[in-house]
C-alpha positions in Angstrom: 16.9 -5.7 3.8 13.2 -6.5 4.1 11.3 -8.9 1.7 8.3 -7.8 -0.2 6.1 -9.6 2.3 6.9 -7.3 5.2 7.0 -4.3 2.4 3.6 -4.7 1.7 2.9 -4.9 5.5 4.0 -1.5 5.4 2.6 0.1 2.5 -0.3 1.8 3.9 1.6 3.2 6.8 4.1 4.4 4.7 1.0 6.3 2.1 -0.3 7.4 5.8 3.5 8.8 6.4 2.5 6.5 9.7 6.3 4.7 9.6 9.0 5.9 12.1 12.0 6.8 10.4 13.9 3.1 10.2 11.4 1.3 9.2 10.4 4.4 6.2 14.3 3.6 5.3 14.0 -0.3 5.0 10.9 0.2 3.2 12.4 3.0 0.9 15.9 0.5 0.5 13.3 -2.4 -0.7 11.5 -0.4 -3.3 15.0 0.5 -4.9 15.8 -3.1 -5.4 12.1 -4.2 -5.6 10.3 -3.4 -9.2 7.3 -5.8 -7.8 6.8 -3.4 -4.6 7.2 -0.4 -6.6 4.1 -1.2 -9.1 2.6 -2.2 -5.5 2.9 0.7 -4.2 2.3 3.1 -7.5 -0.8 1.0 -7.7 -1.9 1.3 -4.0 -1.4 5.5 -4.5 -3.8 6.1 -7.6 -6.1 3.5 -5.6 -6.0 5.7 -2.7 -6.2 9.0 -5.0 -9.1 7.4 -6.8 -11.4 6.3 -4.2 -10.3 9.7 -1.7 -11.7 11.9 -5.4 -14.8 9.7 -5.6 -15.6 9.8 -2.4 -15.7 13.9 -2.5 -18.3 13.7 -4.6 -20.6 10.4 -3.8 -21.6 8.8 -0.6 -19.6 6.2 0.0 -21.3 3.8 2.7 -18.8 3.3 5.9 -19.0 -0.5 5.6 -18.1 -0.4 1.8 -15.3 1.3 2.5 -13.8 -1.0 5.1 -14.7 -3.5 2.6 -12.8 -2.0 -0.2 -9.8 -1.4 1.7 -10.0 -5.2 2.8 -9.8 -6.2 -0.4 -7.1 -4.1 -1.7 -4.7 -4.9 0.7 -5.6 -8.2 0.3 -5.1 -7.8 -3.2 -1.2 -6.8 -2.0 -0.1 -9.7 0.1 0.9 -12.6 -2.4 3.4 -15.1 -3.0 6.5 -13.6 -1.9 9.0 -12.5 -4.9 12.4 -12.2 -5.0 13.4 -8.9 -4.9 
């Protein structure tokens, strides 16, 4: 099984459906045992929704953005927790 360090790694490609199918399964098999990675992810979703709504309706400049997307998956990779 993968640790929640390499299942934050994969978070965004997973929300992106960007995984190939073994590593989607590893990923999915983590989140089962994982309650940390599962707020993670739940989290990293209504971030995604949030900002993709807002940015419908206001400008968002490119480089704020990149910047905001930085920061939140910075915000992902911590100390790693047992699963």
């Amino acid at each position: 099984m993968i640790d929640c360090t390499e299942a934050v790694r994969r978070m965004w490609a997973y929300l992106e459906h960007a995984l190939e199918p073994k590593p989607t399964e590893e990923f999915e098999a983590h989140l089962e045992a994982c309650q940390r990675c599962c707020g993670e992810l739940e989290f990293s979703q209504r971030m995604r929704e949030m900002v993709a709504e807002r940015s419908a309706t206001t400008d968002v400049p490119g480089h704020l953005r990149v910047r905001l997307e930085e920061l939140v998956r910075g915000a992902s990779v911590g100390p790693e927790s047992k699963a």
